[in-house]
C-alpha positions in Angstrom: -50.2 16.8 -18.0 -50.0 13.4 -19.8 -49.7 14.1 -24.0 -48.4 12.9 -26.6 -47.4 15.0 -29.7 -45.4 14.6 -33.2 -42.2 17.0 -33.5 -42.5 19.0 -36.4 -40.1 18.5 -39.2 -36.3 20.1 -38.8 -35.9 23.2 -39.8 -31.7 22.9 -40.9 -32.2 19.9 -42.4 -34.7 21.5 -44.6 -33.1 24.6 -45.4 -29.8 22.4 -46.2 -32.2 20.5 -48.8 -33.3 23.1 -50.4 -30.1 24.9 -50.8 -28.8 21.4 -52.2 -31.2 20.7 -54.3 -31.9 23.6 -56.4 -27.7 23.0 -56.8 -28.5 19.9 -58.3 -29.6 19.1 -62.1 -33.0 17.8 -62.4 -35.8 17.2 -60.1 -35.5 16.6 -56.3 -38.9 15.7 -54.0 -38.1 16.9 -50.2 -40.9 14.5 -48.3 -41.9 16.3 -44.8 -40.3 19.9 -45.0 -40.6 22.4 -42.6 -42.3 25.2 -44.1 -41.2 28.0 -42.4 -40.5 31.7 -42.7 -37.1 31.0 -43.6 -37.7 28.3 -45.8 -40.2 30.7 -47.8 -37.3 33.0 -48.0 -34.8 30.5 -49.1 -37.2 29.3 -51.7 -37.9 32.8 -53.0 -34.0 33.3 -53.1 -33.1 30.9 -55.3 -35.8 31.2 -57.4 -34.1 33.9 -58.3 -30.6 31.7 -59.3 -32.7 29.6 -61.7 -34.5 26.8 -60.0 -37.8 26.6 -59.6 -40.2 25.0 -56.0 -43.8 23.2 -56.2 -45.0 23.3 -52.9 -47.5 20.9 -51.6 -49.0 19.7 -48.5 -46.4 16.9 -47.3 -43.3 17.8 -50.2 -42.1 20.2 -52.5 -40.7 19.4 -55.6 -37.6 21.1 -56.6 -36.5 21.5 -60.4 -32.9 22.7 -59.7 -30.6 25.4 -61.8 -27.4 22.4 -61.6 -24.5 24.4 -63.0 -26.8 27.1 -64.9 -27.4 29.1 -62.2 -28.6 32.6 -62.7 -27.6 36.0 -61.9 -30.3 37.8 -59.8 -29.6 41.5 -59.4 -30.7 41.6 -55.4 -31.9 39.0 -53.6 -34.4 39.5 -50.1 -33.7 36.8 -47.1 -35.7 38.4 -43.9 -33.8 37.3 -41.2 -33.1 33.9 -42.0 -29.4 33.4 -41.3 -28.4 30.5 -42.9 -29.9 32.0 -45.9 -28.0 35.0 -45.6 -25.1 33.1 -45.2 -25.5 30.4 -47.6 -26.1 32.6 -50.4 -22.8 34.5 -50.2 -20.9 31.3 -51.0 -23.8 30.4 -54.1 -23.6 33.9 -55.6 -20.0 33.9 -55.9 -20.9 31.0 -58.6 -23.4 32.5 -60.3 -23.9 34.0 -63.6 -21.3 34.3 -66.9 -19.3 36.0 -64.2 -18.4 39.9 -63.4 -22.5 40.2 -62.4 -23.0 42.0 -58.9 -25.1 40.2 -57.0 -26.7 42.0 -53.9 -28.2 39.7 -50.8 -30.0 42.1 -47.8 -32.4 41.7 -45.2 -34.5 43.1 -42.9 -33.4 45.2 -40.1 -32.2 43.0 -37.6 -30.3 40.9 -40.4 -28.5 44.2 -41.0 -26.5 43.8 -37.8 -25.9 40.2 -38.3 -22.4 39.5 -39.0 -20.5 37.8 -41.7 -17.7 39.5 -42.1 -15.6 36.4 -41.0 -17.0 34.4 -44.3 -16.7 36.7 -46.3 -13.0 37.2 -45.4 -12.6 33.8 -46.5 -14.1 34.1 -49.6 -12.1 36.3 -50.5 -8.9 34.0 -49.7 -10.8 31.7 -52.1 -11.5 34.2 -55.0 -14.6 35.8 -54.8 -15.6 39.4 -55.0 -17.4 40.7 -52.2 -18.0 43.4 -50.2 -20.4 45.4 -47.8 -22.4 48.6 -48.5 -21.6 49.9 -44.9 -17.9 48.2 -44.4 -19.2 46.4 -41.0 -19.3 42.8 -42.6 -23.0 42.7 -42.7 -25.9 42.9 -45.4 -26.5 44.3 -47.7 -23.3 42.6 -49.1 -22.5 42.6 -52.6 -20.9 39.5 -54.3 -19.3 39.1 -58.1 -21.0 36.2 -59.7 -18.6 33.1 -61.0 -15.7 34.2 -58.9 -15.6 31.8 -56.5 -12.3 29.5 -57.7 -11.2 27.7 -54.6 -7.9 27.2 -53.1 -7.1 27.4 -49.4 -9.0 29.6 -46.4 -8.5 30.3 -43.2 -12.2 30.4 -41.2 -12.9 31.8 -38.1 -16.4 30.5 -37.0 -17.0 31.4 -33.3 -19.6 34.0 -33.9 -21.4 30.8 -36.2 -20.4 27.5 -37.6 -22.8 28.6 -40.8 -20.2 30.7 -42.1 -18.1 26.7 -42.9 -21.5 25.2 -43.8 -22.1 27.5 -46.4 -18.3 27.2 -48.2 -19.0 23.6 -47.8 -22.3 23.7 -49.5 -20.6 25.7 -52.5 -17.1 24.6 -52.7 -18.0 21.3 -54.5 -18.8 23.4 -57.3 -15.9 25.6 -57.7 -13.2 25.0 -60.4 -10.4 24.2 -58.3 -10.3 22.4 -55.1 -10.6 23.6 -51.5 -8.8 23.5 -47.9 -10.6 25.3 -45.1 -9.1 25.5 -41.8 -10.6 26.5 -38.6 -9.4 29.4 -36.9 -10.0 29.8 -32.9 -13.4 28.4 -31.7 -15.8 26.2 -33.7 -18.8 26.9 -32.0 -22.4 24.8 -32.6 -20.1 22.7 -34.8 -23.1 19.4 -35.2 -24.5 21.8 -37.5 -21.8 21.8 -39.9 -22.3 17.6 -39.5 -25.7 18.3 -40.1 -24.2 20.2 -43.6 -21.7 17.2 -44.5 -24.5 15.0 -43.9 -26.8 16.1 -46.4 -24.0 16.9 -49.0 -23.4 13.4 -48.7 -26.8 12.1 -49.4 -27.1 14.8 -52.4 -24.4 12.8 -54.0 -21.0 15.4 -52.5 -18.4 14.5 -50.3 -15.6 16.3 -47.9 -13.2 15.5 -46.1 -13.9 16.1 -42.6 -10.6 16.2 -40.3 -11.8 18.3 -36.9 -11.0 21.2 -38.0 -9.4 21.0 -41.4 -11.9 20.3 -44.5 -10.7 19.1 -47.5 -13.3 19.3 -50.7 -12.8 18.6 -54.5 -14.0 20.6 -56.6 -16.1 20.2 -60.0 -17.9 17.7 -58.7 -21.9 17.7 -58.9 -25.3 17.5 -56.5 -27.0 14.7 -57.5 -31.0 15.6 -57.6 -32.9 12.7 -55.1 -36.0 12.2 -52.9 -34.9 13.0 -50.0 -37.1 12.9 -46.6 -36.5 15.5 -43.8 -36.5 14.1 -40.2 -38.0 15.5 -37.2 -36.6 19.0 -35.0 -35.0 18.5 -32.1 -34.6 22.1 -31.2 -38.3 22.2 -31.7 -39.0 19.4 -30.0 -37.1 21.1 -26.8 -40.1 22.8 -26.0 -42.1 19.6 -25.2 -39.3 18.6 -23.3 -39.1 21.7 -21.3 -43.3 21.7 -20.6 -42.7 17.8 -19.5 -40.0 19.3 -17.0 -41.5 22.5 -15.9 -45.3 21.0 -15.1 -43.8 17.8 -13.6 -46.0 15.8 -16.2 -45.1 13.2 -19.2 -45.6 14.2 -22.4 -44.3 12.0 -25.4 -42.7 13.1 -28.7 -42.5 11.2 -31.7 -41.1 11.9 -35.3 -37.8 11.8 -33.7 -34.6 9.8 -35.0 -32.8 8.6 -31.8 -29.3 8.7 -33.4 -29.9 11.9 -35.4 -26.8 13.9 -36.1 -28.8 16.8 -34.7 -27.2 18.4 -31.4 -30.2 19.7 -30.1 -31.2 15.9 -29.2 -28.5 17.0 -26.1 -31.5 18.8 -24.1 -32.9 15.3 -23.2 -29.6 14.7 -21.6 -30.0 17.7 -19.9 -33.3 17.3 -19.0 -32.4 13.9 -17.4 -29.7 15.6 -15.4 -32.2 18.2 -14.4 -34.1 15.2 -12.4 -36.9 14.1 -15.6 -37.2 10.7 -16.5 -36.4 9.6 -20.4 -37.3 6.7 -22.1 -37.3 6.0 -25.6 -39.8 3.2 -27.0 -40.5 2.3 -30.7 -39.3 5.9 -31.7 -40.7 8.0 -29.5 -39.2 9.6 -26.2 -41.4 10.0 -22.9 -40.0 13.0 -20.5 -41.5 12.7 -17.7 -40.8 16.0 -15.3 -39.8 15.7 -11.4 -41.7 17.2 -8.7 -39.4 19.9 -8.4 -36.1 20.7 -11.1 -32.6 20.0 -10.2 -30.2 22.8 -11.2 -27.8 22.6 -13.9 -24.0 23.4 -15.2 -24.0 23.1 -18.6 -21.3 24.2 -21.1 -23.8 25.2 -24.9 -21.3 26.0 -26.8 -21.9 23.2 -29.5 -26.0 23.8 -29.3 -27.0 27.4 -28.4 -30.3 26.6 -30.3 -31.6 25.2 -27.2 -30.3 27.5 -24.5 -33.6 29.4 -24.3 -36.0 26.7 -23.2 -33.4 25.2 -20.9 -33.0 28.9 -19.1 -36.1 29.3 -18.5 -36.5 25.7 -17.4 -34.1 26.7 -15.0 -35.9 29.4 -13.8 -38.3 26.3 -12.4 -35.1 24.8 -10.5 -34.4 24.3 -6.8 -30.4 26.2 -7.2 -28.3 28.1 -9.3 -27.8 27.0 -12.7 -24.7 27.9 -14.6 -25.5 28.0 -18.6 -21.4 28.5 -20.2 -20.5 29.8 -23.9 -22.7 31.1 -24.6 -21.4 34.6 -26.5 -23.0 33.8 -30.0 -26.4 34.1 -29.0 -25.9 37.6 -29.6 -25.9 37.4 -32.8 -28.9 35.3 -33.4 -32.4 36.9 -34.4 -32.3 38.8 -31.1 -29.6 39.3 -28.5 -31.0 36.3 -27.1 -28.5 36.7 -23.9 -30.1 40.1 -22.8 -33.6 39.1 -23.8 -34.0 36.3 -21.5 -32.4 37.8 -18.8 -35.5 40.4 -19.4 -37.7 38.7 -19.6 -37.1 36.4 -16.6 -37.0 39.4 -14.6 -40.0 40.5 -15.4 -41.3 37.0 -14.5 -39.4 37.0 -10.8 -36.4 35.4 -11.8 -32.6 36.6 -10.9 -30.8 35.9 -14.0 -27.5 37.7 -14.8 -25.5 37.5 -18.0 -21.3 37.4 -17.0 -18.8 38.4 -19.4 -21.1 38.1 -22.1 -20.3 34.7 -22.5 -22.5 33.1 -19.7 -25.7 33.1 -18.4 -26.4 32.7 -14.2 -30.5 31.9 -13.5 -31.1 31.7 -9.8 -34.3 28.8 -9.7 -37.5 30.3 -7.8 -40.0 28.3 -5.9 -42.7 28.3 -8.7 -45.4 29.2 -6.3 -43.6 32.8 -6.1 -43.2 33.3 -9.9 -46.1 35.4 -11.7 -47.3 36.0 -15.1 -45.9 39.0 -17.3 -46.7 40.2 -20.5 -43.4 38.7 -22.7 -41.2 40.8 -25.7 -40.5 38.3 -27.5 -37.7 40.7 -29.7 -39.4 38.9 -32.9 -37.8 36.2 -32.0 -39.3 32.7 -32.6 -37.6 30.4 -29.8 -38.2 33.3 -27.0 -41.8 33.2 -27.7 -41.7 29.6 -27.7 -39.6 29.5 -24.4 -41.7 31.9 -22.4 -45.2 30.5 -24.0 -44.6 26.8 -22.0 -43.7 29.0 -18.9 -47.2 29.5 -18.9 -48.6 26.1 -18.7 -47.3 26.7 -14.8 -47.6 29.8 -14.2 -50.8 32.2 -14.4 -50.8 35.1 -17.1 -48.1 34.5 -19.0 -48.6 36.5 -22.4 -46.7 36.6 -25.7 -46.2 39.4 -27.5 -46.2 39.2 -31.2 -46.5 35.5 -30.7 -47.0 35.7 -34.6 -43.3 35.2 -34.9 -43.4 31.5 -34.4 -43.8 31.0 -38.2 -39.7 31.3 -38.7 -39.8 27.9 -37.6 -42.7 26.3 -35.9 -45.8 27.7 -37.7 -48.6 25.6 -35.9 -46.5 25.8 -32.3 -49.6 26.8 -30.3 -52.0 24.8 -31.5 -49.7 21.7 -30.5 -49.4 23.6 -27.4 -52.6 24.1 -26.4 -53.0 19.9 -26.9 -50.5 19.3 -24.3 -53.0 20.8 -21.7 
């Protein structure tokens, strides 16, 4: 394999615009989204709060609801998490106040949890509450009751739960204090949130864990261009690793804020050359994979290709902290110990915090037909398994569109 290839745009910077600027008055143009399932859903969302998306090839151009947002009576998200999530906080500001304000999902987003935001806003004003009591959708919320103040946030299941106060708290009437409670797992997303804020025109106060932000303040509307996805981007990296072949990636910011960019540290450990020139990184894979202890605590996103790049490895690999990836769109812990079983691969999870994948000589893996649990990154992980190993097939591989629509085309151009 010798490829090159363009990383598709990032899907949280996206979502994180879009949020942001149908928050802002007037008209924002996003250049290069990522127009995904979840973005669709986002989009459809807050249509329904008042602002309004014109979708074209390379932008969409975003009239935003500013402080006029509107009251939807239910609002639809799939199983987009961040959307989920993010629209708890936006609802609480929405309306004349007193509306009830329903967000749900599909099935899976039913068992998703939440119940750790919406304990804090609570502390911070809002009416909310679940139809079933277990902290998950459908959750109800009472528009304009969001009023700030100060919040204790427990974000080890997912540092969304702080990205989405952030996102709103700007716009409350009084200001805020979070403090983080416990672990703050996949924490560079919450950068990632700050980041954006800041370029729509908001600031907080980041102190570790302790967020101080003002409130009344306002998004300012902007063009704003979306940089490549390192977690999508990952896969490349792994079919570079797993095949022993180069394959280059462009549309990449070396000194993004993005943690996912770790995986080419990882892959570097694993025994693959890297080598960035004029902004685009060569892998280059080793004849045969060094195993790897790695501690994922801050970028479970990427977990998936690196386990079963792992699988490819010449030892035991130790994959740490990695508990919240049971609460992503699969149990993503169980499903790739499955599914490298059914490949050949010893993989055991410990403690539900941390996955064990014993490499195999990749002569002595075979092909399997892969669930992929409707789960975009599994597909994704499994699919570049098979450019090195016989009958590999993906099952419902249709669920690539949550965030890497065209994945197999720019697959197949790596062969």
């Amino acid at each position: 394999m010798d490829a090159s290839v363009a990383a598709p745009p990032a899907k949280a910077y996206t979502l994180r615009a879009l949020f942001l600027a149908a928050l802002a008055p007037g008209r924002s143009v996003l250049t290069n989204p990522l127009y995904g399932d979840d973005q669709r859903y986002a989009m459809g969302a807050l249509t329904g709060f008042g602002a309004s998306f014109t979708q074209e090839a390379d932008r969409v151009v975003v009239d935003g609801a500013g402080g006029g947002l509107l009251a939807p009576e239910k609002v639809f998200i799939g199983n987009s998490g961040v959307s989920m999530r993010f629209l708890c906080s936006v609802a609480a500001l929405a309306g004349k106040g007193g509306e009830k304000i329903v967000v749900d999902g599909d099935e899976r987003m039913r068992q998703r949890p939440a119940g750790e935001l919406l304990d804090a806003l609570e502390a911070l004003g809002a009416g909310v509450s679940t139809a079933r009591g277990d902290g998950c959708p459908p959750i109800e919320i009472i528009g304009k009751s969001l009023r700030g103040g100060k919040a204790v946030v427990d974000a080890e299941k997912s540092s969304q739960f702080v990205s989405s106060l952030l996102v709103a708290l700007p716009l409350a009437p009084e200001d805020s204090v979070l403090s983080i409670k416990g672990a703050f797992n996949s924490r560079p997303y919450v950068g990632i949130t700050l980041d954006c804020m800041k370029e729509f025109g908001v600031r907080a106060a980041d102190e570790g864990n302790r967020f101080t932000v003002k409130g009344q303040q306002s998004y300012t509307a902007r063009e704003y261009a979306i940089e490549g996805d390192y977690s999508s981007a990952s896969f490349f990296f792994e079919a570079a690793a797993i095949t022993g072949g180069r394959v280059r990636v462009s549309n990449l910011k070396e000194d993004s804020l993005q943690g996912d960019k770790r995986f080419l540290e990882l892959m570097r450990g694993m025994g693959c050359k890297v080598d960035w020139s004029n902004g685009t990184v060569l892998v280059e894979g080793p004849d045969r994979l060094e195993p790897v202890d790695a501690d994922m605590a801050d970028c479970p996103d990427i977990v998936m290709p690196l386990a079963v790049a792992c699988a490819f490895a010449d030892g035991e690999s130790r994959i740490a902290n990695v508990g919240t990836l049971k609460y992503k769109e699969s149990d993503r812990l169980e499903a790739v110990r499955s599914e490298l079983a059914r490949m050949g691969v010893n993989a055991q999870v410990i403690d539900g915090e941390e996955l064990v994948v014993k490499g195999v000589n990749p002569e002595n893996l075979h092909g399997a037909a892969i669930e992929t649990y409707n789960d975009h990154r599994i597909a994704m992980s499994f699919a570049v398994a098979g450019l090195r190993v016989p009958g590999v097939r993906i099952r419902n591989p249709g669920c690539v569109s949550k965030s890497f629509p065209d994945f197999f085309e720019r697959l197949e151009a790596l062969r």
